[in-house]
TIGUVO-596063 format. One record per residue (C-alpha): chain; residue number from 0; residue in one letter; z negated, x, y. Coordinates in nm, 4 decimals. Example, Ala and Ser with C-alpha at 12.3 -4.5 7.8 and 13.67 -1.06 7.14 Angstrom:
2
 kette  nr rest       up     east    north
     A   0    A  -0.7800   1.2300  -0.4500
     A   1    S  -0.7140   1.3670  -0.1060
END
This chain:
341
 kette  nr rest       up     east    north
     A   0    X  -0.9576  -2.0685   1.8185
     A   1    X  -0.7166  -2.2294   1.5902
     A   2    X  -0.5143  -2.5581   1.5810
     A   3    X  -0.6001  -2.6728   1.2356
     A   4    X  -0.5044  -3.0772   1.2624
     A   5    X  -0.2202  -3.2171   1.4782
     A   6    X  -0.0767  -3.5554   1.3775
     A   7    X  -0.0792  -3.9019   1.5016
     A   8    X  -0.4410  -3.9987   1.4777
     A   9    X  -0.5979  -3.6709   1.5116
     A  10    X  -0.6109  -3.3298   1.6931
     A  11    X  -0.8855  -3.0574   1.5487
     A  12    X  -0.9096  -2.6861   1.7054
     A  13    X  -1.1509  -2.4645   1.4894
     A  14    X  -1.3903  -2.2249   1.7495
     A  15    X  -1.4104  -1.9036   1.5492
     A  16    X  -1.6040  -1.7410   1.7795
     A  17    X  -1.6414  -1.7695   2.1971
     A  18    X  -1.6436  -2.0684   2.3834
     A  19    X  -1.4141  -2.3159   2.4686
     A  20    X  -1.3632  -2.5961   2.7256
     A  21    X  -1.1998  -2.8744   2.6243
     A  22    X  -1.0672  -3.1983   2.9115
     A  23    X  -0.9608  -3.4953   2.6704
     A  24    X  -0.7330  -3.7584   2.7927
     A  25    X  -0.9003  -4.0798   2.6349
     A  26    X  -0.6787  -4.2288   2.3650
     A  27    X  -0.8094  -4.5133   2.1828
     A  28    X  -0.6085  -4.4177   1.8582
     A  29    X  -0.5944  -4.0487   1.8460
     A  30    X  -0.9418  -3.8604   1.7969
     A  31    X  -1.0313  -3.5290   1.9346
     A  32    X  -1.2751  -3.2817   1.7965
     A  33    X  -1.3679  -2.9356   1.8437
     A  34    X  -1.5382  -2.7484   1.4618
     A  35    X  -1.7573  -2.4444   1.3842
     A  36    X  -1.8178  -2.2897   1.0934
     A  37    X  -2.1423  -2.4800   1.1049
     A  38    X  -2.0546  -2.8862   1.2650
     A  39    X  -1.8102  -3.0654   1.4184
     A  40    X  -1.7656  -3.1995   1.7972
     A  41    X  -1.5698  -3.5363   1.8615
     A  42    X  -1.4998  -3.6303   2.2213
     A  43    X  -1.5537  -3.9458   2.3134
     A  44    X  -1.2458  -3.9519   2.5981
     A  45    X  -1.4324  -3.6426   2.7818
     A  46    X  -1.4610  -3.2889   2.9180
     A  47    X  -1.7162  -3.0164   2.7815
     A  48    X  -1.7541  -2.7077   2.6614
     A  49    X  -1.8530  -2.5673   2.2924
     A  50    X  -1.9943  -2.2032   2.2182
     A  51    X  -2.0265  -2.0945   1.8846
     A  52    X  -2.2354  -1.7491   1.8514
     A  53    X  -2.5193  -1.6285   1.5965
     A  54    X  -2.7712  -1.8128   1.6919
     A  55    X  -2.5567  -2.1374   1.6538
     A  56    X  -2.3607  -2.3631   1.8003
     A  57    X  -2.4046  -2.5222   2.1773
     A  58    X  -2.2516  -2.8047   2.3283
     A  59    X  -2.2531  -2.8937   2.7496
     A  60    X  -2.0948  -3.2099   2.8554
     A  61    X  -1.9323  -3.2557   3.2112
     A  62    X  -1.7677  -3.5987   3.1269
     A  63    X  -1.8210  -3.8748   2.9052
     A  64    X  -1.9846  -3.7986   2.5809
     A  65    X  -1.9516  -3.6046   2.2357
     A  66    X  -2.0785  -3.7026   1.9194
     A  67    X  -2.2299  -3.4309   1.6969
     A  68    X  -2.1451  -3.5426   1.3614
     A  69    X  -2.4213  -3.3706   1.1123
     A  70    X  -2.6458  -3.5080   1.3391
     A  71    X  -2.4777  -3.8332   1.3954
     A  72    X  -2.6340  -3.7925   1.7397
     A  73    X  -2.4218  -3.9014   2.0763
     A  74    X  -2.4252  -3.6386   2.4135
     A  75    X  -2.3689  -3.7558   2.6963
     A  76    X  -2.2321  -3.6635   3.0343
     A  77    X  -2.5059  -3.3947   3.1935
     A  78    X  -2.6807  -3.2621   2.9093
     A  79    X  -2.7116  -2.9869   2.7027
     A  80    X  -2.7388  -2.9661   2.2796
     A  81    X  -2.8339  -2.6458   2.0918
     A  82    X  -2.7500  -2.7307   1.7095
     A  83    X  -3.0480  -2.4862   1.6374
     A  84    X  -3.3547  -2.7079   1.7713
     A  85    X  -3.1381  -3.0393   1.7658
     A  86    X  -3.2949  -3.0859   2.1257
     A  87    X  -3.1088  -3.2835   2.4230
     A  88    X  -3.1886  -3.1600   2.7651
     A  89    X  -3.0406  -3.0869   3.1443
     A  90    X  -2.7617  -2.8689   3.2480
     A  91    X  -2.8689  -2.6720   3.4820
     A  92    X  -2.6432  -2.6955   3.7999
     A  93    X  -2.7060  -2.3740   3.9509
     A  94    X  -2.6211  -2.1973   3.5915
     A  95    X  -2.3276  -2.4024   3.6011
     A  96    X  -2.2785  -2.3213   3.9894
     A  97    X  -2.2521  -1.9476   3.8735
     A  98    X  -2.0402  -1.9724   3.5275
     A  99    X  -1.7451  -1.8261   3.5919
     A 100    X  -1.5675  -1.9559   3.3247
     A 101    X  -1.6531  -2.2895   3.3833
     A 102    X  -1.6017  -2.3016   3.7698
     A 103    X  -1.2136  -2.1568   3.6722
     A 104    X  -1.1859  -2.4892   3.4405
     A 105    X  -1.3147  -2.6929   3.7106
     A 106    X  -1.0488  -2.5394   3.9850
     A 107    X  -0.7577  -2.6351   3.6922
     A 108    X  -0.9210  -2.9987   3.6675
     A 109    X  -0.9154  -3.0583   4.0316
     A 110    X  -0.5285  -2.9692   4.0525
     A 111    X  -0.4918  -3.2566   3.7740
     A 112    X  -0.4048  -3.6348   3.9776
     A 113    X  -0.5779  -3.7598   3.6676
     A 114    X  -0.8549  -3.5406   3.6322
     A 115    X  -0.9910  -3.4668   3.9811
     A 116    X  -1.1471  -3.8363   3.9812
     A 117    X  -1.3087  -3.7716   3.6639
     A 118    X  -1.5121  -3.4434   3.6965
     A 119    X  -1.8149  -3.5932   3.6132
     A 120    X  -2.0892  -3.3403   3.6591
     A 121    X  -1.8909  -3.0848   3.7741
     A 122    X  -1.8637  -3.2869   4.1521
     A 123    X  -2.2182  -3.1577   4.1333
     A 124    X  -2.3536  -2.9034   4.3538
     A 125    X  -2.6618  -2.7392   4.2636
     A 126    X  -2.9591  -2.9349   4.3913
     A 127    X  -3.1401  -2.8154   4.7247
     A 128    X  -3.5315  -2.8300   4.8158
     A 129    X  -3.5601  -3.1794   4.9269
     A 130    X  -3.8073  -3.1761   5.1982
     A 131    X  -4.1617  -3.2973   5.1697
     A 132    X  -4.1286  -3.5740   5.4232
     A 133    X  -3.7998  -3.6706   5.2453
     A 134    X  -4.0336  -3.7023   4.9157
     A 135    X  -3.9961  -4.1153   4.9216
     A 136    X  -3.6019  -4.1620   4.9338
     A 137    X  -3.6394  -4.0984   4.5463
     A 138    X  -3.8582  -4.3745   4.4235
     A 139    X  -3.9263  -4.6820   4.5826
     A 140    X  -4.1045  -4.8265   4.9281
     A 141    X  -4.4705  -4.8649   4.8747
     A 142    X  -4.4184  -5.1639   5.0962
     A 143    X  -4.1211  -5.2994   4.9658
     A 144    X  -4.1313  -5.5669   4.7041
     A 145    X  -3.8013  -5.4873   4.4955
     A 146    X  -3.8122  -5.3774   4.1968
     A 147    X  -3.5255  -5.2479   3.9587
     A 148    X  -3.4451  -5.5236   3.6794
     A 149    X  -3.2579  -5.4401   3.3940
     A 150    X  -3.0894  -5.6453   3.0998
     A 151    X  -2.8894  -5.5628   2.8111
     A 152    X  -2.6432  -5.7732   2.6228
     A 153    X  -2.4967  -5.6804   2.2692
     A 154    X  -2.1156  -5.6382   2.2694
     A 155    X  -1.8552  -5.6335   1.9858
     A 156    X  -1.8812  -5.2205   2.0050
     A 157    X  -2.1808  -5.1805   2.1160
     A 158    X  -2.5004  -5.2107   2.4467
     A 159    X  -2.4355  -5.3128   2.7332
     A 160    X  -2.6736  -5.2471   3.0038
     A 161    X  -2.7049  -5.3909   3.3599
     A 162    X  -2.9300  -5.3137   3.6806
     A 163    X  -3.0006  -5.4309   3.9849
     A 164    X  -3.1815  -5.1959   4.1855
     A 165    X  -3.2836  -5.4315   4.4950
     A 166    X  -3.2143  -5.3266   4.8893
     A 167    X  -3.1364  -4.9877   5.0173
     A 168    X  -3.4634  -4.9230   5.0084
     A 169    X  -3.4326  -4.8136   4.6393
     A 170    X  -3.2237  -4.4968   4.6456
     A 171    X  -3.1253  -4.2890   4.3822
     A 172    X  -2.9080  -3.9985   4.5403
     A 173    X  -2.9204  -3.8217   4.1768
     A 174    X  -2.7908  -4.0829   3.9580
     A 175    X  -3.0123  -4.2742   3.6975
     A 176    X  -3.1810  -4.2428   3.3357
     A 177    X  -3.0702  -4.5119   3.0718
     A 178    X  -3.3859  -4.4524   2.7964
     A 179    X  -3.4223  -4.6294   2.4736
     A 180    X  -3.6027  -4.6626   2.1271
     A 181    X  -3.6584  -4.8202   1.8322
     A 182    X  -3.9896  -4.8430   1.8230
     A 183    X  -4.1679  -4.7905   2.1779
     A 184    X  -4.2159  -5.0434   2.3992
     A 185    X  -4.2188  -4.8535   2.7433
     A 186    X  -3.9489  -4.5857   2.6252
     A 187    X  -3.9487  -4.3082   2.8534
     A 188    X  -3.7615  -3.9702   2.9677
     A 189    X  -3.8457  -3.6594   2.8181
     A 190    X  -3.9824  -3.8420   2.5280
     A 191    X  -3.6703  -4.0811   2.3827
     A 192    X  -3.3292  -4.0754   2.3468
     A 193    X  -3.1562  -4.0938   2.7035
     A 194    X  -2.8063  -4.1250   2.9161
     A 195    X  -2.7137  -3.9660   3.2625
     A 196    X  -2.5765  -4.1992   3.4691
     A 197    X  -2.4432  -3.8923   3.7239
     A 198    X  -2.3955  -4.1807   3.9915
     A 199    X  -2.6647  -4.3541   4.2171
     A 200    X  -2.4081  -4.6024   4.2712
     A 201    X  -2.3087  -4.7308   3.9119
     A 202    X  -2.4965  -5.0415   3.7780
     A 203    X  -2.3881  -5.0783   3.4205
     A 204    X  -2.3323  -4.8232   3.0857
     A 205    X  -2.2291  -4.9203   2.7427
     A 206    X  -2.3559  -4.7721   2.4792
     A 207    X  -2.1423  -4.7455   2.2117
     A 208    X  -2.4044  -4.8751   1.8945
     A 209    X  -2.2764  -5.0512   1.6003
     A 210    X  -2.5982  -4.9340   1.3559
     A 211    X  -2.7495  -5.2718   1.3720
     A 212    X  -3.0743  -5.1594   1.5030
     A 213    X  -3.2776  -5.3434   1.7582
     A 214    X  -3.3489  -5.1196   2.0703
     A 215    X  -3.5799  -5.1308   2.3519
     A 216    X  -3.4364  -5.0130   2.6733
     A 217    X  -3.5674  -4.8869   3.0210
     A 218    X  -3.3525  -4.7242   3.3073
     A 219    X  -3.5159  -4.5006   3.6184
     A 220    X  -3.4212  -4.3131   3.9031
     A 221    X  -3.3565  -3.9795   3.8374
     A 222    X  -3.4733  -3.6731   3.9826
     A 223    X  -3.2387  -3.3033   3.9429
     A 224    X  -3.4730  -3.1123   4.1430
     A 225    X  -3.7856  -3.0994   3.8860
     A 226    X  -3.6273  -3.2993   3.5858
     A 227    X  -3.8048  -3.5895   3.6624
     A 228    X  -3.7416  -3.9525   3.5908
     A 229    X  -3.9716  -4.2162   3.8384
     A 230    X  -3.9691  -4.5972   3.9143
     A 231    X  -3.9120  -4.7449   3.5897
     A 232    X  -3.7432  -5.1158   3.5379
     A 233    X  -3.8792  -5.3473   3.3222
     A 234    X  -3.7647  -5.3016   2.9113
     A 235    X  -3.4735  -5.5064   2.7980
     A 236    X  -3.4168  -5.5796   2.4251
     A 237    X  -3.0994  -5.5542   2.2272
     A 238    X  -2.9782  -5.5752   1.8490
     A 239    X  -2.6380  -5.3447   1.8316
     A 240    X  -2.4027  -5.4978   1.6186
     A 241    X  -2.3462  -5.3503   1.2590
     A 242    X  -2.0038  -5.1623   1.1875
     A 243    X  -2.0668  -5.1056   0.7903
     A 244    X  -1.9101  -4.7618   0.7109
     A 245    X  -1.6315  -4.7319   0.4702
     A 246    X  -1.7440  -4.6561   0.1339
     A 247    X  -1.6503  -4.3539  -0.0376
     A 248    X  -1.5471  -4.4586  -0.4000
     A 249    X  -1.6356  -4.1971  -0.6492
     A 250    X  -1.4152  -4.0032  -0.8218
     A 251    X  -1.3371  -3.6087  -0.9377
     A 252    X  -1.1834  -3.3808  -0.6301
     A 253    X  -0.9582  -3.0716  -0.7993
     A 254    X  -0.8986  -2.8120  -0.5429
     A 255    X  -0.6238  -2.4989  -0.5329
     A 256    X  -0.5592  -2.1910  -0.3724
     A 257    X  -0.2660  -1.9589  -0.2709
     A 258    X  -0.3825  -1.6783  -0.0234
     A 259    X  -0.5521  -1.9243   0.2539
     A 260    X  -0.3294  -2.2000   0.1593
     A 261    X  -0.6000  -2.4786  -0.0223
     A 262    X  -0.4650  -2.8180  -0.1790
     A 263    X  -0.6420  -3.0735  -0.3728
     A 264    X  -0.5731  -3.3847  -0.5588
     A 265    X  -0.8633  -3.6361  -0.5963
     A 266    X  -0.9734  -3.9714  -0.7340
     A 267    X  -1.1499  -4.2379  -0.6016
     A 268    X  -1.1354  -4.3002  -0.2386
     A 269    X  -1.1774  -4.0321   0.0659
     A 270    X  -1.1582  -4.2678   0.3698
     A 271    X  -1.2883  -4.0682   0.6236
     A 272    X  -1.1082  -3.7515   0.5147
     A 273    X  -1.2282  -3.4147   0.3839
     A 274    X  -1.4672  -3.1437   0.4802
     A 275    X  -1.3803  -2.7505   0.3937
     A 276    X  -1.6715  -2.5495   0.3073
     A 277    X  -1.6615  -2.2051   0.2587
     A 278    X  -1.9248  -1.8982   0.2115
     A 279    X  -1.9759  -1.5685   0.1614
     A 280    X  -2.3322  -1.5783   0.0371
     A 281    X  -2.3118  -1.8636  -0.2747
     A 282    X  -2.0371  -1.9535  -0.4527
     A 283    X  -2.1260  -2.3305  -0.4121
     A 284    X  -2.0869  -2.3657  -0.0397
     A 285    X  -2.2243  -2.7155   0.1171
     A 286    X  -2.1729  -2.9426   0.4149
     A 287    X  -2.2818  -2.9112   0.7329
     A 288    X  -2.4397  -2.5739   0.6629
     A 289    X  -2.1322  -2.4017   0.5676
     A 290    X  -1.8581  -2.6445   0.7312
     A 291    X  -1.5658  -2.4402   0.8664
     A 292    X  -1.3068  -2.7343   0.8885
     A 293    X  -1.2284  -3.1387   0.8897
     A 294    X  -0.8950  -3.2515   0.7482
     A 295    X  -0.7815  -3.6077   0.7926
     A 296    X  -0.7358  -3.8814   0.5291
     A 297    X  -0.3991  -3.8702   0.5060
     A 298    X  -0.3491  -3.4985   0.4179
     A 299    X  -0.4338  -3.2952   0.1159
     A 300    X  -0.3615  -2.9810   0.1830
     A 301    X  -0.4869  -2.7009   0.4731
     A 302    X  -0.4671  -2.3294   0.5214
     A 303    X  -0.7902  -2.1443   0.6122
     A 304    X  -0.8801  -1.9418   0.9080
     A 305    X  -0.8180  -1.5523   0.9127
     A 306    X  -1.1841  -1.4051   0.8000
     A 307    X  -1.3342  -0.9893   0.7912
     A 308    X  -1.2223  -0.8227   0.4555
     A 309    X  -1.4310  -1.0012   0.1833
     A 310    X  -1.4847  -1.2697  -0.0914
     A 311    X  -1.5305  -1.5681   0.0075
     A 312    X  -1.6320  -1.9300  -0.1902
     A 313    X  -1.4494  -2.2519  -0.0943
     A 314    X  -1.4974  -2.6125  -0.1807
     A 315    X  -1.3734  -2.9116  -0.0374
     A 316    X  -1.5385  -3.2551  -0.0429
     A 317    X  -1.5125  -3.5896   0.0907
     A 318    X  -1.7012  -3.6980   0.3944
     A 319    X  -1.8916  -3.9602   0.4332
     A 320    X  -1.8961  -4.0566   0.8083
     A 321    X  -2.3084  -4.0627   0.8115
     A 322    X  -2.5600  -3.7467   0.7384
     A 323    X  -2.7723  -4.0971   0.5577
     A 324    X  -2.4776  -4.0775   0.2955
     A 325    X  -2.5337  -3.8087   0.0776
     A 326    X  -2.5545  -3.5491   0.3548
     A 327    X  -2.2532  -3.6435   0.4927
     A 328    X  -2.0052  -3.5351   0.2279
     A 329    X  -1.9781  -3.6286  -0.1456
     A 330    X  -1.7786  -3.5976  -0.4408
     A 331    X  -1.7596  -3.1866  -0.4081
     A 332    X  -1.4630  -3.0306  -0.5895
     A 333    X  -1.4711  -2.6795  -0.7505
     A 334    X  -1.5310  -2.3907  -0.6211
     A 335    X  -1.2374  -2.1296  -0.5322
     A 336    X  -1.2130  -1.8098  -0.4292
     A 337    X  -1.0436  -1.6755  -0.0860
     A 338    X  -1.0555  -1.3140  -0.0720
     A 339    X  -0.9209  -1.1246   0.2319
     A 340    X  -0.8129  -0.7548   0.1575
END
């Protein structure tokens, strides 16, 4: 890994290769984000873990949530992302059960006052065979009348959802499933977009929404042992409110190089900071297929990351903040060459 941003609004550590765990302390004014050669991570005040290889990049998340920014897509707490199928499912708890290196991470996060209240997943223990007479604790009483009833209020940064899931009768010993959409009715799991809620006890989420986009929600009781989600609520409608992105104002971006040292002067406007692309296969290297670095919007200069002996092709561009903006970066400069003897 390398530390490739520190200042006063943001921290950025570049995975070269491996895996890495990261446990954020939330700060509402400093962001934190974990890049590949390929995307970028940014935690949402969280703990997870990000594995770069051949095949791609993969993201599990113990606490919180992560957004994946060429995908624009949010991961939360107790699921699993693969940047090569772009498909949110389960951790496993009995892979996690047996990771070494995560179960080490998980002993230093327990010896944290802060942290050990906020292991999220990893307070977890790999699910047992529930028992076939034990079969009804996970949905509801055939005889009892309660039902769960959910509603969902717009906020100023986002959803906020509520439940009321009745008597003790309705038990949910493996947390709950917070599913939405734009355009189904009866969203499900397994089908739409969902959120762990790791704790049978909790009764509210907020999702954190500002596209403007009506949604319909659900929320069920959730079931570890076969991945299942049962007892449904009824659907609640919402409208998120709309957070209009900064605009990017056009204008030429001139970039420099001294050994790995890059600097650039540009016109226009780069609000969101800068993306670093660099290749070894075309000399006009794009974003977020060949994405090796973010740099703030406040800095103009970066050094690169040690590479194998080669030529390589770098450009830097300005990013947008959305993969509906022009792909997520714009305004590309020229193209450079980095070549490690």
């Amino acid at each position: 890994i390398a530390l490739t941003v520190s200042d006063s609004s943001l921290v950025e550590v570049t995975l070269i290769a491996g895996q890495v765990y990261s446990r954020v302390i939330e700060n509402g004014s400093r962001t934190f984000a974990v890049v590949t050669a390929n995307e970028r991570f940014e935690a949402q005040g969280t703990a997870f873990k990000t594995k770069s290889n051949t095949d791609g990049d993969q993201l599990d998340v113990y606490h919180s949530s992560v957004k994946v920014d060429s995908s624009d897509t949010i991961v939360s707490s107790g699921n699993y992302y693969d940047t090569t199928d772009k498909k949110i499912v389960d951790i496993d708890l009995n892979e996690l059960a047996s990771d070494p290196f995560i179960q080490w991470n998980k002993l230093q996060d327990t010896e944290n006052d802060t942290f050990k209240t906020q292991l999220g997943l990893l307070e977890k223990d790999p699910p047992k065979e529930a028992p076939v007479k034990e079969e009804n604790i996970w949905e509801q009483d055939p005889a009892s009348t309660d039902k769960i009833t959910l509603s969902v209020q717009p906020t100023k940064t986002g959803i906020k959802a509520s439940w009321d899931a009745g008597s003790a009768q309705i038990k949910a010993p493996d947390g709950f499933k917070l599913v939405r959409d734009e355009f189904t009715d009866t969203p499900s799991y397994g089908d739409h977009t969902s959120i762990y809620i790791s704790s049978g006890d909790q009764r509210s989420y907020e999702l954190k929404l500002t596209d403007g986009k009506e949604y319909n929600f659900r929320v069920c009781i959730y079931r570890v042992s076969d991945s299942s989600c049962s007892s449904y609520s009824n659907t609640a409608t919402a409208t998120a409110p709309f957070e209009e992105i900064a605009e990017v104002v056009s204008g030429a971006l001139e970039l420099a190089i001294d050994q790995d040292a890059l600097e650039w002067e540009f016109a226009g406007t780069a609000p969101h900071g800068f993306k670093v692309v660099l290749s070894e296969d075309t000399t006009e290297p794009t974003y977020p297929a060949n994405s090796i670095q973010y740099v703030g919007a406040d800095t103009t200069a970066t050094e690169l990351p040690d590479k194998p002996q080669g030529t390589y092709y770098v450009r830097v561009c300005k990013y947008t903040a959305s993969a509906d903006i022009d792909g997520g970066c714009t305004d590309y400069s020229n193209s450079v060459e980095y070549v490690v003897d």
